[in-house]
C-alpha positions as CSV (number, residue, x, y, z in Angstrom):
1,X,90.3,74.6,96.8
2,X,89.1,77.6,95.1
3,X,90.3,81.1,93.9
4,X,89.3,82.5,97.1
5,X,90.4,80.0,99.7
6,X,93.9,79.9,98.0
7,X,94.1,83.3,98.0
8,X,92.8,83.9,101.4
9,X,95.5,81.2,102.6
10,X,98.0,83.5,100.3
11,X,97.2,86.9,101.6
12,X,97.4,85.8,105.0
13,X,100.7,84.0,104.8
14,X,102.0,87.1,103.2
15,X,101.1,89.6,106.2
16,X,101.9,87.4,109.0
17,X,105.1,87.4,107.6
18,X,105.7,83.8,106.3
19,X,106.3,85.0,102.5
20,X,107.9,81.8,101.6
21,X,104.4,79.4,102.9
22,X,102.6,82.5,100.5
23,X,105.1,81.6,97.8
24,X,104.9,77.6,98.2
25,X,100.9,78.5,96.8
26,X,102.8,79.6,93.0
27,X,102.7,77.2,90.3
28,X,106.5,76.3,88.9
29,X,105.2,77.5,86.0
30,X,103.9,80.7,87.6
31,X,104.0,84.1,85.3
32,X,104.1,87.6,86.6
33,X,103.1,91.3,84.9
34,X,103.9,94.7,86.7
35,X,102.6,97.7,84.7
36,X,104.1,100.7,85.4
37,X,103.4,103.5,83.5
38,X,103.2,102.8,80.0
39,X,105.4,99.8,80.3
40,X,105.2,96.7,82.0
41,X,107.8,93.6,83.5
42,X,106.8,90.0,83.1
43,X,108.9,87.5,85.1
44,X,108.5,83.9,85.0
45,X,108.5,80.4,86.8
46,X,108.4,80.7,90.6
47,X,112.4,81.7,91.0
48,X,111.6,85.2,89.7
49,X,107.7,85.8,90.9
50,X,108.5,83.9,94.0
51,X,112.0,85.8,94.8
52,X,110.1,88.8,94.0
53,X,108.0,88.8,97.2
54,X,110.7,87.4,99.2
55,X,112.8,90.0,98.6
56,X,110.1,92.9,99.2
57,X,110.2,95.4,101.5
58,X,109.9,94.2,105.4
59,X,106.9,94.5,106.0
60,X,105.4,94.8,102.9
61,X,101.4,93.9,103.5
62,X,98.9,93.3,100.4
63,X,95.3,93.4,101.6
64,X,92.4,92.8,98.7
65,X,89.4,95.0,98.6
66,X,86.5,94.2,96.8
67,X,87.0,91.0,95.2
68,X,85.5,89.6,92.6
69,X,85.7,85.8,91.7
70,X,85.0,84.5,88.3
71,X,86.1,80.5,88.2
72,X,89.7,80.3,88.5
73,X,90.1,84.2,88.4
74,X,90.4,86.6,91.5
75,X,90.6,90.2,90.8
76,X,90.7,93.1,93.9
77,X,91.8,95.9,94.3
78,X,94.9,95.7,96.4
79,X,96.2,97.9,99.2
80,X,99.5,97.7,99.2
81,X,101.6,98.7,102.7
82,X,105.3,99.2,103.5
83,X,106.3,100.9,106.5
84,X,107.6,104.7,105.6
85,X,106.3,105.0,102.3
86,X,102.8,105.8,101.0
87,X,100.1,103.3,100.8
88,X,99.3,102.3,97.0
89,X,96.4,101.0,95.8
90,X,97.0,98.4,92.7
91,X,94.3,96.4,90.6
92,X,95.3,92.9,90.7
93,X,94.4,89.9,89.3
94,X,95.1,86.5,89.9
95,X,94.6,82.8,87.9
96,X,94.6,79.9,89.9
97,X,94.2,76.4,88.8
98,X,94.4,73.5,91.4
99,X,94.9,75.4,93.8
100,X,98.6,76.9,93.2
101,X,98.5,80.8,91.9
102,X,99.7,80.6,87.9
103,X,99.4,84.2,87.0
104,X,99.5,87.1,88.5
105,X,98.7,90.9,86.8
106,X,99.0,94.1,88.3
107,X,98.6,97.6,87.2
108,X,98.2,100.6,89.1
109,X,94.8,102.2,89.5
């Protein structure tokens, strides 16, 4: 399975409300980076990354733009939804390798 079928299956999972099938697509091994600002957060392995969208905001709803494929790399940008609070658009970029998600980057736009 490629970058864009796993992360089709991902997205989907994600905004039907099934974070945990989304989260069963991350590597054990899976790394994480939030920018924000001049700073940034990595968490690691699938507790962290994993717990971190199945703790987010009912629902929350990520839905890639343009995407752009290279190999095992998936880059969008993302529109990112949560009800009563202002839609955010993030540049995101995913690595995936056998089909499970092993890295994921975001940074505001």
């Amino acid at each position: 399975m490629g970058a864009t079928d796993t992360m089709e299956i991902f997205f989907e999972k994600l905004n039907d409300g099934d974070r945990q099938g989304a989260v069963d697509l991350m590597d054990e091994k899976i790394e994480m980076r939030v920018h924000v600002r001049d700073g940034f957060r990595t968490l690691r392995g699938v507790a962290q990354v994993g717990g971190w969208f199945l703790r987010g905001d009912a629902g929350l709803k990520m839905v890639p733009g343009e995407v752009r494929e290279t190999g095992n790399t998936y880059e969008t940008d993302l529109l990112v939804l949560r009800p009563d609070v202002p839609s955010q658009h993030i540049d995101a970029t995913f690595r995936i390798e056998a089909g499970k998600i092993t890295s994921i980057n975001f940074a505001s736009n």
